[in-house]
PDB file of N, CA, C and O in Angstrom:
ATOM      1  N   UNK A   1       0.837  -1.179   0.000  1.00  0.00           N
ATOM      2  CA  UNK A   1       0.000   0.000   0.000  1.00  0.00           C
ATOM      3  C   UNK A   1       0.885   1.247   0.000  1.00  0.00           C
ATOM      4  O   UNK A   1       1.890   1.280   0.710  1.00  0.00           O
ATOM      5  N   UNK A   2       0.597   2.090  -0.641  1.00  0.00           N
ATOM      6  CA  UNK A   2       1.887   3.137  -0.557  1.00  0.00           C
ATOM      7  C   UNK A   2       0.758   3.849   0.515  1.00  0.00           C
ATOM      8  O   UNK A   2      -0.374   3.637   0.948  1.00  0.00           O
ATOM      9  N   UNK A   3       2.082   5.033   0.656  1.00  0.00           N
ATOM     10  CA  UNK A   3       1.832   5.975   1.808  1.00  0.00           C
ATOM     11  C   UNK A   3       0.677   6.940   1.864  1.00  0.00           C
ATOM     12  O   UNK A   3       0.181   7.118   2.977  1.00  0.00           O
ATOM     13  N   UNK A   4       0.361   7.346   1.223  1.00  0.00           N
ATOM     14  CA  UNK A   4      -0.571   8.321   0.853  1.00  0.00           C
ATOM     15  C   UNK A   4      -2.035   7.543   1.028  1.00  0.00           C
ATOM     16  O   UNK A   4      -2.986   8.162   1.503  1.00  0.00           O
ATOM     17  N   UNK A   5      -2.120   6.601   0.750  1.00  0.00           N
ATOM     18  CA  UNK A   5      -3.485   5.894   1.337  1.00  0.00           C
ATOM     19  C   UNK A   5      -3.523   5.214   1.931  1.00  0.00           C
ATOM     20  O   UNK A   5      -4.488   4.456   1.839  1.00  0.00           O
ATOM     21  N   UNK A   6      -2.284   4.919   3.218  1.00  0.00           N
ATOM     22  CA  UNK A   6      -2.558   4.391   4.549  1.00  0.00           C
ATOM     23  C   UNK A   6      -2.539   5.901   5.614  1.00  0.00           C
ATOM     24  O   UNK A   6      -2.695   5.823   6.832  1.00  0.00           O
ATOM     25  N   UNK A   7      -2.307   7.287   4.837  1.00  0.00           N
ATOM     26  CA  UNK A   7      -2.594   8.103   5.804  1.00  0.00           C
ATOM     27  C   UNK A   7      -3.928   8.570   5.841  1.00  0.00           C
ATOM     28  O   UNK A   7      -4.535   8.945   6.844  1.00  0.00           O
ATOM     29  N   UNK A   8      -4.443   8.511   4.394  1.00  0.00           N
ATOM     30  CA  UNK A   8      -5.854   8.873   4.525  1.00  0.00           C
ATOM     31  C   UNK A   8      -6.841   7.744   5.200  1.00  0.00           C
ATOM     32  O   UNK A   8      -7.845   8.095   5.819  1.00  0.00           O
ATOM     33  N   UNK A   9      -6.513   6.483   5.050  1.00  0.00           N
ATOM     34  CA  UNK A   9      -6.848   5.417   5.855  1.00  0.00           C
ATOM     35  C   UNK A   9      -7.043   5.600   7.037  1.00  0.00           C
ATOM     36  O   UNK A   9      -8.048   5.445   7.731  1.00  0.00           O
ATOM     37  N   UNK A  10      -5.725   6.048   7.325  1.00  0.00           N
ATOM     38  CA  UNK A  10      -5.555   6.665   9.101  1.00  0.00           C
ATOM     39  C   UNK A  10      -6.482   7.857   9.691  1.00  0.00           C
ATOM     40  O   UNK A  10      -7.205   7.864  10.688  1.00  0.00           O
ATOM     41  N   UNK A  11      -6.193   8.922   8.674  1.00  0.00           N
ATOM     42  CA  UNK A  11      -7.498   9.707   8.799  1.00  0.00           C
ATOM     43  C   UNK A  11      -8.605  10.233   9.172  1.00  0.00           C
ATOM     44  O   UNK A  11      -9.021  11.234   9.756  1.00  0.00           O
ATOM     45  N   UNK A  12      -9.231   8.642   8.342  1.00  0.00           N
ATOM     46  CA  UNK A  12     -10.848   8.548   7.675  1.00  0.00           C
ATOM     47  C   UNK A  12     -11.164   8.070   9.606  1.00  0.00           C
ATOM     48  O   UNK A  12     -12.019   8.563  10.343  1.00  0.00           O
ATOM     49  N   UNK A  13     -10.086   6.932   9.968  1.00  0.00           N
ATOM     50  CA  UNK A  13     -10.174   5.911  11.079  1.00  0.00           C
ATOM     51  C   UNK A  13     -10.420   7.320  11.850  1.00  0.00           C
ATOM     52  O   UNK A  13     -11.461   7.972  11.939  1.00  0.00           O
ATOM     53  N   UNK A  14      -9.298   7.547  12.309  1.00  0.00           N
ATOM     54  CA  UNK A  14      -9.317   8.879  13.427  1.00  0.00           C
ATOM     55  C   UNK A  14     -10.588   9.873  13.378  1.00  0.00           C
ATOM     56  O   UNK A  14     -10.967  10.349  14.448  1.00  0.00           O
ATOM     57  N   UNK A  15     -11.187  10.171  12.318  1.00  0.00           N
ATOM     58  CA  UNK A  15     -12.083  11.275  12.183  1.00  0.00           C
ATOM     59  C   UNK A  15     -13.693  10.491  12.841  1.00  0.00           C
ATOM     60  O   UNK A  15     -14.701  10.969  13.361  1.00  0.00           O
ATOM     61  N   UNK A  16     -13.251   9.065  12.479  1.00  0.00           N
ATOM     62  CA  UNK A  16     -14.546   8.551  12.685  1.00  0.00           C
ATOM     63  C   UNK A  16     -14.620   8.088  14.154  1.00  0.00           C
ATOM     64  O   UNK A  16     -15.671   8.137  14.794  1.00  0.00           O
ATOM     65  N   UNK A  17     -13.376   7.606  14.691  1.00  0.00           N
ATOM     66  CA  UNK A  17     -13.325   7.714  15.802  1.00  0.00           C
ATOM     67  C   UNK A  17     -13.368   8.482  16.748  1.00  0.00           C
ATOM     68  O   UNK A  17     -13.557   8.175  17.925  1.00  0.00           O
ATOM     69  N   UNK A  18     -13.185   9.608  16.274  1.00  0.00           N
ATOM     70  CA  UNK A  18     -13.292  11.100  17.718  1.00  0.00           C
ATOM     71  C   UNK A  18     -15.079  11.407  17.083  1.00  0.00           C
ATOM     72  O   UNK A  18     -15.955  11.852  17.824  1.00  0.00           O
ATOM     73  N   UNK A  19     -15.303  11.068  15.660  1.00  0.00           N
ATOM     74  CA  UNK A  19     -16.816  11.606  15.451  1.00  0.00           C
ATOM     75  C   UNK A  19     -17.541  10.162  16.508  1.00  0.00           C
ATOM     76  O   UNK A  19     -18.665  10.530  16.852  1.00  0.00           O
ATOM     77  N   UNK A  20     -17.442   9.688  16.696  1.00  0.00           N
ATOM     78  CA  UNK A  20     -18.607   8.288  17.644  1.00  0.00           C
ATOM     79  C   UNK A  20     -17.987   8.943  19.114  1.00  0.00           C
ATOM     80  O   UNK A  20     -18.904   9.351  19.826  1.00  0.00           O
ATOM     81  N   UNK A  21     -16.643   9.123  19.699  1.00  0.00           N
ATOM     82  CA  UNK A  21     -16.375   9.392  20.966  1.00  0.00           C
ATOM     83  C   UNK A  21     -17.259  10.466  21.904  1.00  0.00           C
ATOM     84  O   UNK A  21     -17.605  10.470  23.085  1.00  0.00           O
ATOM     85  N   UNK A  22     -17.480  11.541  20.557  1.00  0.00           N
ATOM     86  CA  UNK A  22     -17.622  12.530  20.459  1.00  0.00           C
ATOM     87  C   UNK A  22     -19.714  12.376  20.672  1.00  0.00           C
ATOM     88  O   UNK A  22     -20.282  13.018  21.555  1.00  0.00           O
ATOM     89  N   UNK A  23     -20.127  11.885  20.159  1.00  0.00           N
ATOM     90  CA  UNK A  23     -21.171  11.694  19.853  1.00  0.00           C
ATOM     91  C   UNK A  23     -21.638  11.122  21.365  1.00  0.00           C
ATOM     92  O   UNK A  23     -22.388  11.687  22.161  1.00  0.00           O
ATOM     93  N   UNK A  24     -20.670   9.269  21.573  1.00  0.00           N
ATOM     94  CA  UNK A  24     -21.202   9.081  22.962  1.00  0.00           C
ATOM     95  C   UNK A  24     -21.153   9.694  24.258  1.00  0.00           C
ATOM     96  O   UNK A  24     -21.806   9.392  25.257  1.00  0.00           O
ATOM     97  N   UNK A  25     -20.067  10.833  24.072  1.00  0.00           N
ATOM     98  CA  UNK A  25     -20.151  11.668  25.481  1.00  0.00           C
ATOM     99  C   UNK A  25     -21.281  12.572  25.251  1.00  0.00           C
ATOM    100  O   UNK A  25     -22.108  12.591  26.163  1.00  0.00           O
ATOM    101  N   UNK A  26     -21.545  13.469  24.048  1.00  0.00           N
ATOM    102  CA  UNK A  26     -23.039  13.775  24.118  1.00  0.00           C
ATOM    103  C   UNK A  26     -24.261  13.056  24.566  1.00  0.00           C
ATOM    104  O   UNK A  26     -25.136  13.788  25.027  1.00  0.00           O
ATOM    105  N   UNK A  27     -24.458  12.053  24.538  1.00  0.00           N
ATOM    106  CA  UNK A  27     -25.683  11.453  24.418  1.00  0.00           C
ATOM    107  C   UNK A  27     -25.391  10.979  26.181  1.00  0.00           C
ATOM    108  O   UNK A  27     -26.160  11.219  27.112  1.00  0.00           O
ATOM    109  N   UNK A  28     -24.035  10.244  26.263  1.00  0.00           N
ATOM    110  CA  UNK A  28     -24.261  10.110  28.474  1.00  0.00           C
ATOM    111  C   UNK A  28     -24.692  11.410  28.904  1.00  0.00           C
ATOM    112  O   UNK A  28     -25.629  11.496  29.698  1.00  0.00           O
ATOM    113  N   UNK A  29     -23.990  12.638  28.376  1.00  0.00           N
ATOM    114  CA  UNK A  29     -23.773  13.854  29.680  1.00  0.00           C
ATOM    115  C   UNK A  29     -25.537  14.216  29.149  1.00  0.00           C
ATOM    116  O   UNK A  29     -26.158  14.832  30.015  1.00  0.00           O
ATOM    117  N   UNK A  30     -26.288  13.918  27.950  1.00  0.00           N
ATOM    118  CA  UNK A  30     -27.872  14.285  28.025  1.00  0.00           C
ATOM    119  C   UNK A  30     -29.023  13.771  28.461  1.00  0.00           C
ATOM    120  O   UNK A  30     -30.219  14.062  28.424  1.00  0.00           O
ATOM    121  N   UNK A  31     -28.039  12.561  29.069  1.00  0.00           N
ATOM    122  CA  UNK A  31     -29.407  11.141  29.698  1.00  0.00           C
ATOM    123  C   UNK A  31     -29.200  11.741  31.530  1.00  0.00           C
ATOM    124  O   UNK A  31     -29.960  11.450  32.454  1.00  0.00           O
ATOM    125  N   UNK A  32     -28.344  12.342  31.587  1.00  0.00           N
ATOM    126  CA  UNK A  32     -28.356  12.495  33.143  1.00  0.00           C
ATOM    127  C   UNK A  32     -29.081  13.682  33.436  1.00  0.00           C
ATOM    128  O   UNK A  32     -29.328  13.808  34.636  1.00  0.00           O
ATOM    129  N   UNK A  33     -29.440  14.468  32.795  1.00  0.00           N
ATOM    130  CA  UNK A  33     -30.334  15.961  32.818  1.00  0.00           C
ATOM    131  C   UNK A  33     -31.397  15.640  32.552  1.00  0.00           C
ATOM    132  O   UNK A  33     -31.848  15.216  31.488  1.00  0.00           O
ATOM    133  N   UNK A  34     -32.117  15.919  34.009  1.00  0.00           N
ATOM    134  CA  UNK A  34     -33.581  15.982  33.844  1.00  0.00           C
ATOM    135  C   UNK A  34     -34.521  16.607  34.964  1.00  0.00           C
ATOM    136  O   UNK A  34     -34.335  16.634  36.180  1.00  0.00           O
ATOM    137  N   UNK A  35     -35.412  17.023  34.336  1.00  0.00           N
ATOM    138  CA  UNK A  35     -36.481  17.957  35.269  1.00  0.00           C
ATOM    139  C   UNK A  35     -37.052  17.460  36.562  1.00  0.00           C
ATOM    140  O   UNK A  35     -37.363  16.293  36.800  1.00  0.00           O
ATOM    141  N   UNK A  36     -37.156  18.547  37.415  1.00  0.00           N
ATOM    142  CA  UNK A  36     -37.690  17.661  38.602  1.00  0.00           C
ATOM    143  C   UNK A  36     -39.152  17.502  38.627  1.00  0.00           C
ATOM    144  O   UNK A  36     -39.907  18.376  38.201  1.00  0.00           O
ATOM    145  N   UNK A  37     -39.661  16.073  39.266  1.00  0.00           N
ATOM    146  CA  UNK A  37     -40.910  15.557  38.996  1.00  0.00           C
ATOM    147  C   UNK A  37     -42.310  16.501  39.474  1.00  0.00           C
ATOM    148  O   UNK A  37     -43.466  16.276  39.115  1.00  0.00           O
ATOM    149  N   UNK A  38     -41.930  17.408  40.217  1.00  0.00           N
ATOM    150  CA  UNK A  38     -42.994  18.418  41.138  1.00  0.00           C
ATOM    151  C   UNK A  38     -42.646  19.626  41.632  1.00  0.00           C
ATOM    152  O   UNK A  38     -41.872  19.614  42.589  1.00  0.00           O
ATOM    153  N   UNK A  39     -42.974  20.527  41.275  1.00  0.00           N
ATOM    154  CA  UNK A  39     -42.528  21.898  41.153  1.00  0.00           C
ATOM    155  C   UNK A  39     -42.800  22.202  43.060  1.00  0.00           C
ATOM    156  O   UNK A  39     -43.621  21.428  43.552  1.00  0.00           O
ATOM    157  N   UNK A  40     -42.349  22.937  43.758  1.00  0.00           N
ATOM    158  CA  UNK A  40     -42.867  23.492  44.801  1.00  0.00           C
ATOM    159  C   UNK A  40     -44.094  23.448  45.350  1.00  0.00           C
ATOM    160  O   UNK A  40     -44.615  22.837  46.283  1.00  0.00           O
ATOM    161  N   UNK A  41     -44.541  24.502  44.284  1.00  0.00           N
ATOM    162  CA  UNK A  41     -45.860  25.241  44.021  1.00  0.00           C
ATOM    163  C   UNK A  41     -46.548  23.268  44.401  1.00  0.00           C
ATOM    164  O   UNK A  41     -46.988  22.711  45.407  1.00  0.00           O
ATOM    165  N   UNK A  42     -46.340  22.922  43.269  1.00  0.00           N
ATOM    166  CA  UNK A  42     -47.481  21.639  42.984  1.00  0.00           C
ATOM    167  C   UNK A  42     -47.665  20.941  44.239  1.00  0.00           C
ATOM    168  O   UNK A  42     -48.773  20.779  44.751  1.00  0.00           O
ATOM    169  N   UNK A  43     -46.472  20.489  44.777  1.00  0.00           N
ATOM    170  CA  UNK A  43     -45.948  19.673  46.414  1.00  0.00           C
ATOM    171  C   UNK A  43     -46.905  20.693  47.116  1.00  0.00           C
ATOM    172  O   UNK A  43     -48.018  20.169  47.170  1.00  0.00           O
ATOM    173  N   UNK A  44     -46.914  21.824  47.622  1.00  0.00           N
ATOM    174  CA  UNK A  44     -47.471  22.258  48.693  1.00  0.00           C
ATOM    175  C   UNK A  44     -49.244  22.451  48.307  1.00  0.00           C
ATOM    176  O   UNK A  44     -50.052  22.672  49.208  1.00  0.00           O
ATOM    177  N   UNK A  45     -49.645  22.331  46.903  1.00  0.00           N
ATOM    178  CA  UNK A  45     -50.751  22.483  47.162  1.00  0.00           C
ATOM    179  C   UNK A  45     -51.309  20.726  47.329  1.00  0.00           C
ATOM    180  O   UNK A  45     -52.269  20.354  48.004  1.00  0.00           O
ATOM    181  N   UNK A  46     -50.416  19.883  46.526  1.00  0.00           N
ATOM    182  CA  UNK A  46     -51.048  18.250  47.224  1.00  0.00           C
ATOM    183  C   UNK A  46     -50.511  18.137  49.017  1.00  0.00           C
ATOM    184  O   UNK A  46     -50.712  17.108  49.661  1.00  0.00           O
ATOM    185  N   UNK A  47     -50.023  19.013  49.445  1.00  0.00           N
ATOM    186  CA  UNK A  47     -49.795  18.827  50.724  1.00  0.00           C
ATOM    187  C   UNK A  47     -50.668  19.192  51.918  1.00  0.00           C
ATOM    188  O   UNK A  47     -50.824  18.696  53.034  1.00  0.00           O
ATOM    189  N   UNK A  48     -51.473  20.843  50.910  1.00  0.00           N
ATOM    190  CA  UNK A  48     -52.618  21.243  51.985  1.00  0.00           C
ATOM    191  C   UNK A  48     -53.829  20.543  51.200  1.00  0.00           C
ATOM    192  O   UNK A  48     -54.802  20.826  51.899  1.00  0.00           O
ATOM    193  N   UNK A  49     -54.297  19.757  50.088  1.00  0.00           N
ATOM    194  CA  UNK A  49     -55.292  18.945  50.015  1.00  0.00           C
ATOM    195  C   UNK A  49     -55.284  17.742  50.711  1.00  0.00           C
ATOM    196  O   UNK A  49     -56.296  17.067  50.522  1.00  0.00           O
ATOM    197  N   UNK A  50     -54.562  17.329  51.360  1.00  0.00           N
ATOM    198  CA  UNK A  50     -54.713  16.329  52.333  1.00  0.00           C
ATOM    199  C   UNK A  50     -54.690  16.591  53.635  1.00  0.00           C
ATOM    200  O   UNK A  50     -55.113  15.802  54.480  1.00  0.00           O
ATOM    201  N   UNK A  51     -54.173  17.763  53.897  1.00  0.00           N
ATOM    202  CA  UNK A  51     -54.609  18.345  55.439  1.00  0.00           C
ATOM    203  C   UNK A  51     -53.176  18.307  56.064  1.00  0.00           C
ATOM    204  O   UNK A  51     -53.063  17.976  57.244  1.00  0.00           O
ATOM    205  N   UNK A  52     -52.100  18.625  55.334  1.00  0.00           N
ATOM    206  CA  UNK A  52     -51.162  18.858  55.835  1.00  0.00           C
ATOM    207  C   UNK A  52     -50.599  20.021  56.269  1.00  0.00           C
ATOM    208  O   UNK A  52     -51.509  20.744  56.675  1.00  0.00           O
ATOM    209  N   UNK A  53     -49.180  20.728  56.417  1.00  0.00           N
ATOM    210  CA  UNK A  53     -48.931  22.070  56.795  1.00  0.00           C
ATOM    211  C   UNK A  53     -47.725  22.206  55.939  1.00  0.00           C
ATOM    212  O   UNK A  53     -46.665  21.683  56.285  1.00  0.00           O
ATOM    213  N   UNK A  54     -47.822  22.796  54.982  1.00  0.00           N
ATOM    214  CA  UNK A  54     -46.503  23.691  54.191  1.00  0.00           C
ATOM    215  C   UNK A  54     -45.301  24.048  54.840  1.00  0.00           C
ATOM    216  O   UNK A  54     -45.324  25.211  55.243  1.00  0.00           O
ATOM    217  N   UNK A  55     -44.296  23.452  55.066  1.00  0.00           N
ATOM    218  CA  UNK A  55     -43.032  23.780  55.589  1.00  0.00           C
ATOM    219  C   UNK A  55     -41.920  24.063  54.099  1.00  0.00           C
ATOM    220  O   UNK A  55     -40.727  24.350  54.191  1.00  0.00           O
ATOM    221  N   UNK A  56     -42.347  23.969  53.377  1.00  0.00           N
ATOM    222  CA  UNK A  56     -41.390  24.189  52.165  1.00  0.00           C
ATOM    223  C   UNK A  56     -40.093  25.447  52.382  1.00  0.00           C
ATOM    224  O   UNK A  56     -38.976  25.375  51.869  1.00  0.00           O
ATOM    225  N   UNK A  57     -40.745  26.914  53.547  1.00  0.00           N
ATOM    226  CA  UNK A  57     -40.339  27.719  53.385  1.00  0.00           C
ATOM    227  C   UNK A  57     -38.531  26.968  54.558  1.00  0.00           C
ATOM    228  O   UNK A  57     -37.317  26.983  54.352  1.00  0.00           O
ATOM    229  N   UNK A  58     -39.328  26.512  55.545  1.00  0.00           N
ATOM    230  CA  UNK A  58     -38.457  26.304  56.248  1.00  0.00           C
ATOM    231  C   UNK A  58     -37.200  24.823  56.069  1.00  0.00           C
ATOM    232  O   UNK A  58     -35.990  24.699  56.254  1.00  0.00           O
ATOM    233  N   UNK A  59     -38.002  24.176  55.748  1.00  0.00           N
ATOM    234  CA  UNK A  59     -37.208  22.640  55.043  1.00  0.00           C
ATOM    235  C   UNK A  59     -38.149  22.240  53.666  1.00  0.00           C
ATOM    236  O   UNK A  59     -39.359  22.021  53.605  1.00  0.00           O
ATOM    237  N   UNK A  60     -36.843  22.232  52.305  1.00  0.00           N
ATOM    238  CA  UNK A  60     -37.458  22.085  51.228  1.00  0.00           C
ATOM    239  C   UNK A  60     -38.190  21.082  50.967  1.00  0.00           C
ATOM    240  O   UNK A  60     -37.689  20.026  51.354  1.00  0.00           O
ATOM    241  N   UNK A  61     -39.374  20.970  50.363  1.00  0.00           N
ATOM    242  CA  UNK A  61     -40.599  19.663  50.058  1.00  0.00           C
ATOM    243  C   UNK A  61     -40.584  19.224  51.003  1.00  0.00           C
ATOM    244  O   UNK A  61     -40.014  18.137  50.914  1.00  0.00           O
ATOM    245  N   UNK A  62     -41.129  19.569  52.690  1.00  0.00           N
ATOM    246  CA  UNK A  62     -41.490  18.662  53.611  1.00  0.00           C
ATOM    247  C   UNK A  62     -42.992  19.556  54.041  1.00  0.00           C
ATOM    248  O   UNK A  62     -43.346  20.733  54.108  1.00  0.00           O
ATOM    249  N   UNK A  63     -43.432  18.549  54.212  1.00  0.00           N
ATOM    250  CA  UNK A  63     -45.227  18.704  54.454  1.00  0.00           C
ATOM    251  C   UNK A  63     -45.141  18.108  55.783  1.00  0.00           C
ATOM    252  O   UNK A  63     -44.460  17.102  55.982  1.00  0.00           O
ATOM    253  N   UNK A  64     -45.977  18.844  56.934  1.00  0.00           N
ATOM    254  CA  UNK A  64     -46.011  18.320  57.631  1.00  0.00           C
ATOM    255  C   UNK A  64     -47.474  18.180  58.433  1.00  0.00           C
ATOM    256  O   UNK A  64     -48.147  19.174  58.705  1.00  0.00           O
ATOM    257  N   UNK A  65     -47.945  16.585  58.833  1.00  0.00           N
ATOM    258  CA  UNK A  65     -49.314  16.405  58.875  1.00  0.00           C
ATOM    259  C   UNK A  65     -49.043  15.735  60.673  1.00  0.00           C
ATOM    260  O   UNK A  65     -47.981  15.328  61.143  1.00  0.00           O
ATOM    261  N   UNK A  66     -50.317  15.816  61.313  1.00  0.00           N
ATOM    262  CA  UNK A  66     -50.415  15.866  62.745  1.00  0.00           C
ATOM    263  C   UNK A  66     -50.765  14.537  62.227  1.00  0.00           C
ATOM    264  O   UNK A  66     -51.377  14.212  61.210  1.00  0.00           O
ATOM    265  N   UNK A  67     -50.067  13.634  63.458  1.00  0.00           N
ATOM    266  CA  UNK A  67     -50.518  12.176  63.751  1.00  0.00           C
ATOM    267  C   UNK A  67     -51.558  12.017  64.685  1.00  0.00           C
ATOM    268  O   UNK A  67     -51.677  12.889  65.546  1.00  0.00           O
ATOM    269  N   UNK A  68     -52.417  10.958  64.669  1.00  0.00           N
ATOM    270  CA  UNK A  68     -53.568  10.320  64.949  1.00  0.00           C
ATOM    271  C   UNK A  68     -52.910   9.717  66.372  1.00  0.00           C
ATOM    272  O   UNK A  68     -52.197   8.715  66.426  1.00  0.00           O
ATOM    273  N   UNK A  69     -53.350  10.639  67.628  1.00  0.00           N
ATOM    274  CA  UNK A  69     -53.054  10.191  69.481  1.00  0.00           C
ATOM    275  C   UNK A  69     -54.286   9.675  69.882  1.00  0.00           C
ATOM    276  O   UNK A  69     -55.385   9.900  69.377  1.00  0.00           O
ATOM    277  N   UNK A  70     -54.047   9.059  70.706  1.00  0.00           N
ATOM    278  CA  UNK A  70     -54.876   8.484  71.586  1.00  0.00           C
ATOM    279  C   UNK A  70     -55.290   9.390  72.673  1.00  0.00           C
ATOM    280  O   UNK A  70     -54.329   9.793  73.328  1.00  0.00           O
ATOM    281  N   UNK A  71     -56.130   9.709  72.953  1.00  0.00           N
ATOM    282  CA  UNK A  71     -56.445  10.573  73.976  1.00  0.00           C
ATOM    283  C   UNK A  71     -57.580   9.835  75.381  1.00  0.00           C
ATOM    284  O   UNK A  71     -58.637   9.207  75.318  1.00  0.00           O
ATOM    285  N   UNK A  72     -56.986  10.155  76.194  1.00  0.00           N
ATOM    286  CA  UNK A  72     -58.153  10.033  77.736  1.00  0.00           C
ATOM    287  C   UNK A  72     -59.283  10.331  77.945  1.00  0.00           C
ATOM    288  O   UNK A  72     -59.346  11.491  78.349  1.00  0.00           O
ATOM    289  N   UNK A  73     -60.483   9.723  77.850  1.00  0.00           N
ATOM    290  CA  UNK A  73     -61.693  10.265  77.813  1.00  0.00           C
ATOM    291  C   UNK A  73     -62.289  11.610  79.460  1.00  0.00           C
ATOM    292  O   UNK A  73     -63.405  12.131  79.458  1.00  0.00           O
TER     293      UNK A  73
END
């Protein structure tokens, strides 16, 4: 094979190889980005439809609901 077309050989290899390298680090670093499932807003209003108490301001997404005591007649 003379020289001139084992460099373009080499090349074609290299170009196609950094083009796929190139490609699969796009596609990992875009599978790990993603939206969160419930906005604030949404969490605290399913939190006071069940009779809970909005703490969002003070600890993020925690709702907090009074437990069921036994009491002394």
């Amino acid at each position: 094979m003379p020289t001139n077309v084992r460099s373009l050989l080499f090349r074609r290899m290299l170009a196609i190889a950094l083009l796929g390298a190139g490609m699969c680090g796009l596609f990992s670093a875009c599978s790990t980005l993603h939206a969160p499932t419930y906005t604030d807003a949404e969490l605290q209003a399913q939190c006071e439809r069940r009779g809970g108490w909005w703490r969002g301001s003070l600890i993020p997404g925690y709702c907090e609901f009074q437990t069921a005591s036994r009491q002394s007649p």
